[in-house]
N, C-alpha and C positions, 0 to 999 in steps of 0.2 A: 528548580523545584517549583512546582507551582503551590499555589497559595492555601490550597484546600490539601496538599500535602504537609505542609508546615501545620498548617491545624491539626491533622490527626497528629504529625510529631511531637506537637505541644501537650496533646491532650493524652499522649500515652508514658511522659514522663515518668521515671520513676520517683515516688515520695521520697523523699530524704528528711528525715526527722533530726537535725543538728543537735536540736536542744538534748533528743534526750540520749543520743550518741555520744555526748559532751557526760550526762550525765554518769550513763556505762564506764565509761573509762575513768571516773572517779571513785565510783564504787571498787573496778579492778583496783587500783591501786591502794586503796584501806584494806583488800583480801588478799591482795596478792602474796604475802607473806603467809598468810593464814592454810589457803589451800592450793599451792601451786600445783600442784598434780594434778586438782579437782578439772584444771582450767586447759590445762595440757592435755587432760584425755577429752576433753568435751571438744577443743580446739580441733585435736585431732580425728575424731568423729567427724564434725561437721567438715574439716578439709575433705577427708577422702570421701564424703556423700558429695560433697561440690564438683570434686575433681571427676568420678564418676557420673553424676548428672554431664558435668562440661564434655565427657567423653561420649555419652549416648548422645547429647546435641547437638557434636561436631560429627557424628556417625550420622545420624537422619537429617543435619544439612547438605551432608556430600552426598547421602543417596537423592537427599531430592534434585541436586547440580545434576549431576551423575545420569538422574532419570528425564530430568530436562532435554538433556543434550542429546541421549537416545532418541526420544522422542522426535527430535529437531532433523534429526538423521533419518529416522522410518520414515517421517513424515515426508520428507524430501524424496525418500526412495521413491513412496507411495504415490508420490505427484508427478517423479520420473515413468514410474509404472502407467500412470493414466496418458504420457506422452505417447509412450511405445505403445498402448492399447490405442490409441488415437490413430497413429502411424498406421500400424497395421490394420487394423478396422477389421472386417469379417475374412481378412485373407484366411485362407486352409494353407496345407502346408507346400504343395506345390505351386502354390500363388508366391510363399515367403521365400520360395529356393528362386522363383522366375526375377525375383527384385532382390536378389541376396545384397547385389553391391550395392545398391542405391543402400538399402537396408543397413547394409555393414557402417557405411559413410553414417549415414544420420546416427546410430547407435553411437558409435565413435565419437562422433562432436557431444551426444547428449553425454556422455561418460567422463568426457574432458569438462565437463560444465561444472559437477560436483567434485571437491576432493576424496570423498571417502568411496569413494564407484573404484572399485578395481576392475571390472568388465561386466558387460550386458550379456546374455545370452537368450536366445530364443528356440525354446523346444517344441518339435510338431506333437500332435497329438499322441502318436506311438513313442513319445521320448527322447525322439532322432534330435540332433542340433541342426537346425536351421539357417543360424544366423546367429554373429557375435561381433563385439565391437572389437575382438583382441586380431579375427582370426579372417581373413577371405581368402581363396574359400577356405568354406569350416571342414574340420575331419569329418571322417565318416563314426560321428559316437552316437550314444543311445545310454539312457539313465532308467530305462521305462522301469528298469527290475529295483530303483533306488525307492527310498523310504521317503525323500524330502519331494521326489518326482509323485512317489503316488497320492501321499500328504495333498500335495498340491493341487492334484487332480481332484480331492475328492472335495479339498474345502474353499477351489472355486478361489475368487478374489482375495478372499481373504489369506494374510501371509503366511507363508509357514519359513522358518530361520532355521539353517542346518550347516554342516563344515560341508566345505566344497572340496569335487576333487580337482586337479590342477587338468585335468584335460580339457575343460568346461575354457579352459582362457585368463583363472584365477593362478597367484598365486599359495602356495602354503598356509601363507600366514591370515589368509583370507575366509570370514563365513558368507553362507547363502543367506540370501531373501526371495522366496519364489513365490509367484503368485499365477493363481489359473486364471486364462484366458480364455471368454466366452463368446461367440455368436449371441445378436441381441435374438435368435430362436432358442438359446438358451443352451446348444450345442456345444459341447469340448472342443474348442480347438487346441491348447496348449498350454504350455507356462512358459513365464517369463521369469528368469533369472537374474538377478542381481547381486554381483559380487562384494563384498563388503571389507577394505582394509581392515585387517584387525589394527595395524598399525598406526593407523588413524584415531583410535579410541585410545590405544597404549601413550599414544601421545597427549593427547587432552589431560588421560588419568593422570599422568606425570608432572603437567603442568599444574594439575587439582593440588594433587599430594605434595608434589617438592620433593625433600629426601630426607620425607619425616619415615622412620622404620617401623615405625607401629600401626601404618596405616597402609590397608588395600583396600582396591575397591574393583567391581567386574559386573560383567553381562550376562544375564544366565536365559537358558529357554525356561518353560513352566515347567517343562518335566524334571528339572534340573542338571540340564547337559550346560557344560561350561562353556561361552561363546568366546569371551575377553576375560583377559584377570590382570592387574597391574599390583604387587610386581608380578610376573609372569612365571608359569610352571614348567616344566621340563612338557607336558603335553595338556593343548587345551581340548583333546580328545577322549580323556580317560568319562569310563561311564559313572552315572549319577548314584552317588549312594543316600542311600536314604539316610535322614537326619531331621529332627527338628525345621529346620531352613528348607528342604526340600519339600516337606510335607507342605509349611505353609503357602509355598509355591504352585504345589497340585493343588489346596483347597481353593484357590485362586482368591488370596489374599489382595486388597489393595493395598498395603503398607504393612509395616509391622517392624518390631525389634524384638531379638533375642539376644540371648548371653550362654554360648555353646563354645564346644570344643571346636576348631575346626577340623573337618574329614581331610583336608589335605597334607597341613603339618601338625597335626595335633593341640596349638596351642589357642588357649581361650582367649575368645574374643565377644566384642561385643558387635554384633550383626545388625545392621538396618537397612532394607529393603523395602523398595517400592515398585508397586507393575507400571510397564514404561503405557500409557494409555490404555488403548482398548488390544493392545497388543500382545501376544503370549511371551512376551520378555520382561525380566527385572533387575534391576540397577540396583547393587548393594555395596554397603563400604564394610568393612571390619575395623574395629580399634584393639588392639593386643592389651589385653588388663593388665599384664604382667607391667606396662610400661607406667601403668596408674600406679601402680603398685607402690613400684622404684623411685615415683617422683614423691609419692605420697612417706615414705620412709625419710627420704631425704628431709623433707621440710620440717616432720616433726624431728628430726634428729636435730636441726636445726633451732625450732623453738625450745627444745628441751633444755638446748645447752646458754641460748639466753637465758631464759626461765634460772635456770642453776645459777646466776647470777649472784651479783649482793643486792638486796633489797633495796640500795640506794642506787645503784645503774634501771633498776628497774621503775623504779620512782622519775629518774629521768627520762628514760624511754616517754614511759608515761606523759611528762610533760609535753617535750618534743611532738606526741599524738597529739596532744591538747593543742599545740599552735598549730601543727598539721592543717587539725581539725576546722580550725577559722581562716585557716587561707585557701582551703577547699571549698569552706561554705560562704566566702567571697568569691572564687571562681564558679563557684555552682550558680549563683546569682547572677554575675557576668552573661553563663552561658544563657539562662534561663532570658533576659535582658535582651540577649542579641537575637536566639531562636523567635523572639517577640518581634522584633525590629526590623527581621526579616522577612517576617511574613506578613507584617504590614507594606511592605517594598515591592513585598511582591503579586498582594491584591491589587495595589497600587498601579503594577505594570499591567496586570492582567485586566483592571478595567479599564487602563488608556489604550491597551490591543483592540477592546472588546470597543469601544467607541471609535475608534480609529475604523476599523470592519465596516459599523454599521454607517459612519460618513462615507467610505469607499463605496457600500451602498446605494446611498442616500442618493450621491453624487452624478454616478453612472444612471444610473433609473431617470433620472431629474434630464442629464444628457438627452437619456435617448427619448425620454416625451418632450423635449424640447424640439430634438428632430421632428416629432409627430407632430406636433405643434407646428413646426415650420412648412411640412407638408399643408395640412391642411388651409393656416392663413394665404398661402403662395395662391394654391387654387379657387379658395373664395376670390383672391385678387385678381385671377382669370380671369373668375365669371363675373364681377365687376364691371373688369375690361370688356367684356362682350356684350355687360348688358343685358349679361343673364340669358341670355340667348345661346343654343350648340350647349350647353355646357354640363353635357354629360362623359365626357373626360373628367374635367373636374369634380365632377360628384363621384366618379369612379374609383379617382385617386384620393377624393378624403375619407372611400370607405373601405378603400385598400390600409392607410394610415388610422384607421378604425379598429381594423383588424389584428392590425400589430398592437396597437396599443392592449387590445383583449387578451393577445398573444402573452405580451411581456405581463400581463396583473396575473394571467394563468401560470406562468413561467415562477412568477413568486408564492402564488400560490401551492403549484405542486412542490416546490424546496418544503415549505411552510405542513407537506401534509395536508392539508384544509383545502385542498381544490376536486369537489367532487365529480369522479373519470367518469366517462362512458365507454363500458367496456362493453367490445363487439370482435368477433370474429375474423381475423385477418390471414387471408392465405399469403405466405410469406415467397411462394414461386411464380405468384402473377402481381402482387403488391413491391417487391423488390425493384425488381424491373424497370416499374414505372416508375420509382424514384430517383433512376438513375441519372436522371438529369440534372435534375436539382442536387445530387451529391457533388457531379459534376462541376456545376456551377459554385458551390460551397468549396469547395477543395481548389477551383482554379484551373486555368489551363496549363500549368503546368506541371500537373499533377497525374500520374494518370490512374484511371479508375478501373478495377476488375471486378467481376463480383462472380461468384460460385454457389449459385442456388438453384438445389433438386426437385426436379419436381414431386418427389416424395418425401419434400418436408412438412412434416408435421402443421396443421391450423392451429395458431396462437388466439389468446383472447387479452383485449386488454383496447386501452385508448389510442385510437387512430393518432390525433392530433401531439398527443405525450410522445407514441414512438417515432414521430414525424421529427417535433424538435428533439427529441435522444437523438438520433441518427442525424444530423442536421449540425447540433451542440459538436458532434463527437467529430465530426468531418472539417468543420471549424477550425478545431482543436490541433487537425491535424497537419490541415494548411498551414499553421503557425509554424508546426513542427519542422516543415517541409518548404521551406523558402526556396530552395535554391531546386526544388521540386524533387520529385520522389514517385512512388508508389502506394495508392490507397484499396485494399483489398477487402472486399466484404464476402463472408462465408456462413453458412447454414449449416447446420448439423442435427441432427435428431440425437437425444441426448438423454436414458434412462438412468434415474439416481436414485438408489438405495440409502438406508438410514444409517449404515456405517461409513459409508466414501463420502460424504457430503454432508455441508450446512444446509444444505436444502431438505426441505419435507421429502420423501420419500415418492417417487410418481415420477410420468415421462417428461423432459422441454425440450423445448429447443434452443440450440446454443447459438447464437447470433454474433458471428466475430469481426469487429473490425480492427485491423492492423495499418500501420505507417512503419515507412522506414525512414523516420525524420530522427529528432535528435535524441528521443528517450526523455525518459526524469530520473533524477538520484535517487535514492531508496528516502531520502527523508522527507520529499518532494510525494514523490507514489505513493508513501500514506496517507499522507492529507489530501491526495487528489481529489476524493468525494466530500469534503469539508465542506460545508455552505460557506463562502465569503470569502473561501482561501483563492487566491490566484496567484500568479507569478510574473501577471504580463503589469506591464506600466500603470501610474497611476491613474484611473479614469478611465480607462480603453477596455476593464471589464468587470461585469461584477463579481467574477467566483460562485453563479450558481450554476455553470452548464453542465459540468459531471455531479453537482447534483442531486440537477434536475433527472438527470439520468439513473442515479439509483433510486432516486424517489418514484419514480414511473416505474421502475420494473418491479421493485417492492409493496408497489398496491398492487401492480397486478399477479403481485405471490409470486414473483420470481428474487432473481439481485444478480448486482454483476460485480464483477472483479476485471480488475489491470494489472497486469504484467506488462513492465518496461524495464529496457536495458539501456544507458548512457550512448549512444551515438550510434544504436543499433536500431530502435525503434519501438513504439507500442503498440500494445494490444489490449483492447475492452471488449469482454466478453459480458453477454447478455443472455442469462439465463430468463425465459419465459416460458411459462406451464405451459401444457398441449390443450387444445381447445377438444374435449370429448362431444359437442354438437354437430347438427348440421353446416357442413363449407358455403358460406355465402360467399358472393365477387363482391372485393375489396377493391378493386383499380382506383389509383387515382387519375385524373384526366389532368393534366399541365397546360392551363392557356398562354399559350406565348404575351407578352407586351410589346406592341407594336409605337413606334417613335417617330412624328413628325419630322421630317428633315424643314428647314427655313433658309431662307436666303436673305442676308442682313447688311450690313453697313461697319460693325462695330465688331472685332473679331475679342473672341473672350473664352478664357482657360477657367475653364470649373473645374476643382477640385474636391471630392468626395468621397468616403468609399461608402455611405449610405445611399444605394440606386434609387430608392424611394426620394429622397431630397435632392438629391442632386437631377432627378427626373423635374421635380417640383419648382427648382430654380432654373435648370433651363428652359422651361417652358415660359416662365414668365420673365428671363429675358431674350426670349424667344417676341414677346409682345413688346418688347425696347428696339426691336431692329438688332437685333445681337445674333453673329455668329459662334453659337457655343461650340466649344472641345473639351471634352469631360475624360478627366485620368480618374482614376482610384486612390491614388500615392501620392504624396509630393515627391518621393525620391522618381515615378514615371513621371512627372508633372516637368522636375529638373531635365529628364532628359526629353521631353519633347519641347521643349523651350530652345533648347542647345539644336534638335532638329530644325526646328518652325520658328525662326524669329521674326513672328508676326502679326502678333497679339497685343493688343490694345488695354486689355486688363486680365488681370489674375483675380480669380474670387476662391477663396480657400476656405478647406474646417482645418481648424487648429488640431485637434486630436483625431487622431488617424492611425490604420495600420501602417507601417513604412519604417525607416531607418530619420528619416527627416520628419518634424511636425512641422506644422503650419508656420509657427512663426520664424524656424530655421529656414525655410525655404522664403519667408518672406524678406528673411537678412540677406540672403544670398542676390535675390530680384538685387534689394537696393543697392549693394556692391559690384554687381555684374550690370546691371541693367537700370540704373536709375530714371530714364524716362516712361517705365513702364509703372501702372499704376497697380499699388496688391490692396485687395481687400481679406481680411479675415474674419470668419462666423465660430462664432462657440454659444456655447450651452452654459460656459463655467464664468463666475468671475474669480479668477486665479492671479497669482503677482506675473505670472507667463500675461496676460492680457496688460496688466500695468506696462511691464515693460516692452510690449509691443507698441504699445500707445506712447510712451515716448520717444520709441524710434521712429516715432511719426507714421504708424500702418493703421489704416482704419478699421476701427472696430463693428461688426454689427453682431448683436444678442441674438441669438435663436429662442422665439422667432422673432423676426423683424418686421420693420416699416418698408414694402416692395419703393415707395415712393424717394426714400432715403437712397437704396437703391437703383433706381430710377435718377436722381440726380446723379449720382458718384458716374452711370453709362453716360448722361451727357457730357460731362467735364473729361472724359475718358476719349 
């Protein structure tokens, strides 16, 4: 429970008045002889208003569970729906018969993904069955002449809920969820079917209820056709009779309680219903008053016959309250003590997270303009060395390391909201293309790269540079995912959203997908993915802003994006962005290669980096030592080309790195394998990892450093 939860806990306790509770019960017992009947019938009033109240409270908490879990269910349907509308895209119906089996397969897997899916079914526009997850091939059926078939046709996406017949691929105990299927020219092509366990709800409701008798609860359409009922009737087909409940159904009530007969077994109940969202369904429970009743008899039969007492059992009763009384209102203090005690424990932890965050921060940021920093002193130390002469590489490279730095204060910026975009028009079928490279380069060679972009996707508007690092951030991401390499797929879609299917404003995007089939994240990992400062990878190796950075760029530019991940199946960041209604201007961007002096040296030396920019910057100026560099990425490549090539002179390392090995593991390894070999190691951090490298005797240099410090270590080498 976090902290600002405990505060509203605190703050909505209820008062408890001891003293004058204490007082009442003294009074009772001077009266209690005088008017015991008085105290009986008032007892017994306010019981059965309590028990009553207790009964409509426990009735409109079940319907609101009840309409929760509906909800949870349509809404899934509904997301299933947009898959299969996805799939199918502007197929007609001879397109959906020419792909049945591909069709049948996907439906199938999508059907097994949910529990409550009894089967999919796909109808052409005349009502024919197409295509079904139950069935390949499908019969020869047709619904055209059905109620939930025409329903469907006429109100478009929107669901229409019906009993299914069992030829469809359902069965019995199963209802429909149909929803019409459009051409984005706005043409009929068909609906799409979805079968719904009834058994599935029967089950939930059973675990709601238990095998309390006085309690139902069920599913109903608006008209009031019965969908689910637990317990259950001999038919969930019988037609709707009108009633109090049904009326307030048709007015299209959002909630409500009544207190009727029921139309099915006659017996009063007390009814609470709620509409399951923007959906023509509602979730209602019943409580049997009869069972109020029988409870509420009992207890005053109960009090009556204490009451009938002798005035002297009653007087002790009385007592007995009175000590009750002070060992409750000592534990009521306890509690009151401890709900205090805990919620200071737990600001407590919530601001050592919240500092904790902002050093992980602090940390990383500080790293990587250290690297910046080591870039640019390296190359002053060039041009030094030259004399100031040629030393336009080096100026090249401190304003390459200029640029990052501009990059990473932007990078904090757009997290922060407060980095004002340049938003310009970007075609996404000659813009994609050319970034191909560099995704490449991001993801690895071992990775391989697709991408799927039409050239009738939609112009996007928004910050070049924002969707550069999004797309850049997100490939990152998914290298990490993808170690032992994989597949990185980039796809385009044109993408019209309406005001009831979507969080988005209402108008055309386009969807921007990129997928991995790397390791996934858990569900409690995939909510926080867009956290600012949340991350998952090691300490210091990141700061938790690159997803999001990425929903912060698509959300100025009035779009947003969502992830979907499965555990060791892989993810997907989808990138909603508005359509650019201007004139298409050319977006290309142009990629200049970096081209790398080769040197011929004296001094053979292992650089280890996975920052190109620095590790360019260090071997160039021991490039000016007489040094033959070999530059890995990893120490774990670093270990195996040591084991290839034992022929190196010195090791120069960063301590933190992508890899399985850091720096200073691999520097253990040199000294026990290889002890006449000399390691050096570079960090950014002072950590007890650097202490205890310096006692194993490994030298340290600070980024940035003194080239000449360096400079000695290659002579003695």
């Amino acid at each position: 429970m976090k902290a600002t939860d405990l505060q509203d806990l605190d703050s909505r306790l209820p008062h408890r008045n001891f003293a004058a509770t204490r007082r009442s019960l003294i009074v009772v017992l001077i009266f209690t002889i005088l008017i015991p009947l008085f105290f009986v019938a008032a007892f017994g009033y306010n019981d059965h208003q309590r028990r009553m109240a207790d009964a409509s409270e426990l009735t409109e908490r079940l319907a609101h569970v009840a309409q929760e879990h509906a909800l949870k269910v349509v809404d899934l349907n509904a997301g299933l729906y947009g898959r299969i509308v996805d799939l199918l895209g502007d197929s007609d119906d001879s397109a959906v018969r020419s792909h049945a089996a591909d069709i049948h397969e996907r439906l199938l897997s999508m059907s097994g993904e949910v529990p409550q899916v009894s089967a999919i079914s796909v109808l052409g526009e005349n009502g024919d069955l197409l295509a079904s997850s139950r069935f390949f091939p499908v019969p020869a059926v047709s619904v055209a002449t059905r109620d939930d078939f025409k329903s469907a046709r006429a109100q478009g996406p929107a669901p229409y809920f019906s009993s299914l017949p069992t030829r469809l691929g359902a069965q019995s105990d199963d209802f429909m969820m149909s929803l019409g299927r459009s051409a984005r020219d706005g043409r009929f092509l068909g609906v799409v079917s979805i079968a719904i366990k009834r058994t599935y709800f029967e089950n939930f409701y059973h675990d709601l209820l238990g095998e309390d008798p006085s309690l139902e609860v069920g599913l109903y359409r608006r008209d009031g056709e019965m969908l689910v009922r637990y317990p259950s009737v001999k038919s969930n087909r019988a037609p709707p009779i009108k009633s109090p409940f049904t009326e307030a159904m048709r007015d299209n009530q959002l909630y409500g309680r009544l207190e009727m007969r029921s139309t099915i077994d006659g017996v009063g109940n007390i009814i609470a219903f709620r509409r399951v969202g923007d959906f023509p369904l509602y979730a209602a429970t019943g409580f049997v008053t009869a069972s109020v009743t029988v409870g509420w008899w009992q207890h005053i039969a109960l009090i009556s016959a204490i009451a009938s007492g002798p005035s002297v059992a009653v007087w002790l009763m009385l007592l007995f309250a009175l000590r009750r009384l002070r060992s409750e209102q000592k534990g009521w203090e306890c509690w009151q003590a401890e709900v205090a005690m805990r919620r200071s424990i737990d600001a407590t932890n919530l601001h050592s997270h919240r500092l904790g965050a902002l050093g992980n921060l602090v940390a990383t940021v500080a790293h990587d303009f250290n690297d910046l920093l080591l870039v640019v002193s390296s190359n002053m130390q060039l041009a030094r060395t030259k004399g100031f002469q040629n030393v336009e590489a080096e100026v090249t490279a401190v304003e390459r390391a200029t640029k990052v730095a501009e990059s990473l204060t932007t990078r904090l910026l757009s997290v922060a909201r407060k980095q004002p975009l340049r938003q310009e028009p970007i075609d996404l079928s000659v813009w994609l293309p050319d970034m191909l490279r560099l995704v490449q380069a991001a993801v690895g060679n071992n990775v391989a790269v697709t991408m799927d972009v039409h050239s009738d996707t939609w112009t996007i508007c928004m910050d070049q540079e924002e969707l550069d690092l999004a797309i850049i951030n997100i490939a990152v991401n998914a290298r990490e995912a993808m170690r032992n390499g994989g597949r990185f797929t980039i796809r385009c879609q044109n993408s019209g959203m309406s005001g009831g299917t979507s969080l988005l404003a209402p108008g055309d995007y386009v969807m921007l997908s990129l997928s991995d089939d790397g390791e996934g994240m858990p569900a409690e990992v995939m909510q926080r993915a867009f956290e600012p400062l949340f991350t998952t990878k090691v300490a210091g190796s990141d700061t938790g802003l690159g997803l999001a950075q990425v929903l912060a760029s698509c959300e100025q530019a009035g779009g947003t994006a969502r992830i979907d991940s499965v555990p060791q199946s892989g993810t997907t960041l989808r990138l909603y962005l508005p359509r650019y209604r201007g004139e298409v201007i050319d977006t290309k961007v142009v990629i200049v290669p970096t081209q790398h002096a080769a040197s011929t040296t004296a001094v053979s030396v292992l650089l280890v980096e996975d920052n190109a920019k620095v590790a360019a910057a260090v071997a160039a100026v021991l490039g000016t030592m007489d040094c033959a560099v070999h530059h890995e990425l990893t120490d774990d490549a670093a270990l195996r080309t040591l084991d290839e090539m034992d022929t190196f002179d010195l090791v120069v390392s960063d301590i933190h790195m992508r890899g399985v090995l850091t720096g200073i593991e691999l520097a253990e390894i040199i000294q026990l394998t290889r002890p006449h070999l000399t390691t050096v190691l570079m960090t950014g951090y002072v950590e007890e990892e650097v202490q205890r490298a310096r006692k194993a005797g490994v030298k340290i240099l600070g980024k940035p450093f003194d080239f000449e410090v360096l400079r000695d270590i290659v002579e003695k080498a």
